[in-house]
N, C-alpha and C positions, 0 to 999 in steps of 0.2 A: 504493500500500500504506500511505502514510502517514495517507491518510483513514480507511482502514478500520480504523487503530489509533485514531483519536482517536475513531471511532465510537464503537469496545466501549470508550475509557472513560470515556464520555459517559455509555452505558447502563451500567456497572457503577457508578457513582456515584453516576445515578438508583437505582438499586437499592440503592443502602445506605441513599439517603433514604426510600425507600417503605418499607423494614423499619424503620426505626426511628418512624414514625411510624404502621403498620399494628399495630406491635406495643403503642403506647401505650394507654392508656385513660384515657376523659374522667374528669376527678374534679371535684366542686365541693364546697368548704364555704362556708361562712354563717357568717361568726365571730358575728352577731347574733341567730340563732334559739336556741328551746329557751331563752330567758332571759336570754342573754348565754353560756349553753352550748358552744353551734356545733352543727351540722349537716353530718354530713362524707354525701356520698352519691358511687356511682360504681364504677368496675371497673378493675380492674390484676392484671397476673399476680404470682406467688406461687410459690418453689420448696418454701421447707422452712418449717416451724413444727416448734420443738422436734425431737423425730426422725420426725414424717412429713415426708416425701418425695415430691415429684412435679415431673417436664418439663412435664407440664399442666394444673397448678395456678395459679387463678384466682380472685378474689375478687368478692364482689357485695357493695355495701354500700348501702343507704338509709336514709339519718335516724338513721345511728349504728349501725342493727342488721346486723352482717355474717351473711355466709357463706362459708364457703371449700370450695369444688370442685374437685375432684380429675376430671382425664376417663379413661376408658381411654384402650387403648390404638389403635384403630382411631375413637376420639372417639366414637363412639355412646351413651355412656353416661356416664353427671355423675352426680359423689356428692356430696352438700354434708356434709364430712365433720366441720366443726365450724363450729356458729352461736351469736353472740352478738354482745355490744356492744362498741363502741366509747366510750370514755369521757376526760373531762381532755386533748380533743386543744388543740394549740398548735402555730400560724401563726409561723415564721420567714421571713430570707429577705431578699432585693431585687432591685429591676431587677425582670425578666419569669422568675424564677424564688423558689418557694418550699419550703420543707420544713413536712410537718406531720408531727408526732410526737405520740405519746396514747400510751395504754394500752388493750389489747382484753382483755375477760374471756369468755371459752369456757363456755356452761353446757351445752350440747347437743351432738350428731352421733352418727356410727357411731362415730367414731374418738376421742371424748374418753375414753375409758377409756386408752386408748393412754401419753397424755400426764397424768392425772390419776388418783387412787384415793381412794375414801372417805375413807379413812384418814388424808388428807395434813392436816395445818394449815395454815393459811393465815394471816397477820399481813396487818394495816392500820397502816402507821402513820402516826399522824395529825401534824400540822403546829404541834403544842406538844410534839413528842416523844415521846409517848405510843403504845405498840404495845397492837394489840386482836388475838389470836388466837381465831379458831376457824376456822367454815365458813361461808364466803358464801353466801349465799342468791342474794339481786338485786341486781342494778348500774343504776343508770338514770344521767340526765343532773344530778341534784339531788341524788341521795345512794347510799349503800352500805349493803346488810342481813348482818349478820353475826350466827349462831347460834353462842353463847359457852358454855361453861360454868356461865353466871350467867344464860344467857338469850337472847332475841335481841334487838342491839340495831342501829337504826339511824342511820347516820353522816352528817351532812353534807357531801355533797362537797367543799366548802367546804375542809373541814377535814383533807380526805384528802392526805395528801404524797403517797403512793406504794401499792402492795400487792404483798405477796411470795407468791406461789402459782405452781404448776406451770402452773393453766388462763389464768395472766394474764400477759400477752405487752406488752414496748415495743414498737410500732409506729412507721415509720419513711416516709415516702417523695416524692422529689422531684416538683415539681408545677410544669410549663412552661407561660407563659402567654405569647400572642401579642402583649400591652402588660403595657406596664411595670404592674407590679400593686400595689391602693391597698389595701394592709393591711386597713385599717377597712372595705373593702366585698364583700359576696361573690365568693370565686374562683370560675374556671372555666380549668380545663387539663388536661393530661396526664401523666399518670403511667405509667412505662412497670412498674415494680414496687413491690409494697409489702414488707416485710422485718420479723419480726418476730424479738425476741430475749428472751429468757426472763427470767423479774423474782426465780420463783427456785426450789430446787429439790422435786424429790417423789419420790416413787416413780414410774420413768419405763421404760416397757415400749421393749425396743429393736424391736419391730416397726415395720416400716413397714405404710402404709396401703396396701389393696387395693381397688379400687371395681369391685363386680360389682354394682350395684344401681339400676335406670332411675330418675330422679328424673321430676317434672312437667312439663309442654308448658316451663311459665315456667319453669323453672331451665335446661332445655337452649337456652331464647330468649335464655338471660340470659346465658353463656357461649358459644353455637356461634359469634357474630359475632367473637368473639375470636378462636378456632381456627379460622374458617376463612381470615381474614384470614391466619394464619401458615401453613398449607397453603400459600395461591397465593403465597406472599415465598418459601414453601421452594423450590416449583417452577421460581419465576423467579429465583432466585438461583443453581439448579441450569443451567438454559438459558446462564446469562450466562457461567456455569463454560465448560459445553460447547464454546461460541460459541468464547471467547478460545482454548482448548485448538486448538481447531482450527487459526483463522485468525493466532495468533502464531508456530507457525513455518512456512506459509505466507507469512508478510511476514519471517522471518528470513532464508528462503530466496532469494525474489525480490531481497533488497538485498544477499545475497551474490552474487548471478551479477551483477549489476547491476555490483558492485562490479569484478568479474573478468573484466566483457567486454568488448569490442574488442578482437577479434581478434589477442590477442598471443601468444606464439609456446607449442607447449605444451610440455613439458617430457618428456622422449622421456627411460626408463629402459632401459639397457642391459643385458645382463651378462656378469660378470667376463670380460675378457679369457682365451683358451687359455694354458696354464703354457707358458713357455718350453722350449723343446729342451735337456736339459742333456748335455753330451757327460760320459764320464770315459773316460780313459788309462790304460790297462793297468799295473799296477806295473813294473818292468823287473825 
């Protein structure tokens, strides 16, 4: 019985490594492309932005320009419920682990209404002090377009500190490399989520997102490998449950008789002895 314990936690051990490495997603940046820019590209899961919501929420990113998909509920169906850029990402980190952190700006999807309204201001401010409000236009990897009240003007990246809007998100996420990783040369690792936290506030709709709407062959290619990776880990994590449920108290039981046998003597319960006889003597 004692093989068959170190069996299951042989395989339940396996099984933490396989989830946690099923559930990862390859990410590479190129701190040298795009100009000296970077280039973040790659997929990692995703629960909340601002107050959408989702258990099956996923990211795509290529050459800076994301997407974030939301899947139902039975996974047949992927909503890329907000698309845009990535921009001002930065490389931390050491050893065979990195962090990058940037800034994502939202121009698109079902759900930016959600999280943003016309209405909102949005401030730049730039890196001499200086705050520029209105409405951004475009975000690229070289500059920022902002429509002011004076006009539109565009910004050198350069020069951008930061930006405060509802659709623009700090971007956050750790990135595992299998050697020790050389800053100055393009990464490649995994990233099991990316996390995004708000720069600042707007008019913010408390709905959550709802995805009823089939997206393209490629956006369901682009996330299914994700999900279904996490299907067969739920399965097999479910089995490993079952297994142990089973055969641990079968082996509790076996080592108690084990413990109790040879033959010694068994313990015989009796009961109560008959009340005694009690005489009484007549009063005189």
């Amino acid at each position: 019985m004692k093989s068959i314990s170190i069996l299951l936690s042989c395989v339940l051990a396996t099984q933490v490594v396989l989830c946690e490495a099923a559930l990862a997603g390859t990410i590479k940046y190129d701190p040298r492309a795009n100009n000296g820019a970077g280039s973040l590209s790659g997929e990692a899961a995703v629960n909340s932005i601002g107050k959408l919501k989702s258990d099956r929420g996923s990211v795509s990113i290529q050459n800076n320009k994301i997407d974030v998909i939301f899947a139902s509920a039975d996974l047949t169906q992927k909503t890329p419920v907000l698309t845009g850029t990535t921009f001002k990402t930065k490389e931390t980190g050491h050893g065979k682990t990195a962090r990058l952190t940037g800034l994502c700006f939202f121009r698109d999807g079902s759900s930016l209404n959600e999280i943003y309204e016309t209405s909102t201001t949005e401030t730049v401010k730039l890196t001499n002090g200086d705050d520029v409000t209105g409405t951004i236009s475009d975000v690229t990897q070289d500059s920022l377009r902002i429509d002011t009240p004076s006009g539109a003007r565009t910004i050198d990246m350069a020069n951008v500190d930061t930006v405060l809007s509802p659709r623009v998100f700090r971007y956050s996420m750790s990135v595992s490399s299998p050697a020790a990783i050389d800053f100055s040369q393009p990464l490649s690792g995994d990233a099991a989520e990316i996390t995004f936290a708000p720069t600042g506030t707007g008019i913010i709709k408390a709905k959550t997102s709802t995805t009823t709407t089939k997206t393209t062959a490629s956006t369901s290619t682009r996330t299914g490998r994700f999900w279904t990776k996490k299907k067969v880990i739920i399965t097999i994590v479910a089995a490993v449950v079952i297994a142990a449920a089973i055969a641990i108290p079968i082996a509790v039981a076996c080592g108690t008789a084990h413990h109790h046998g040879g033959g010694g003597t068994p313990i015989v319960f009796r009961g109560a002895p008959p009340p005694a006889h009690i005489v009484v003597d007549p009063i005189p």
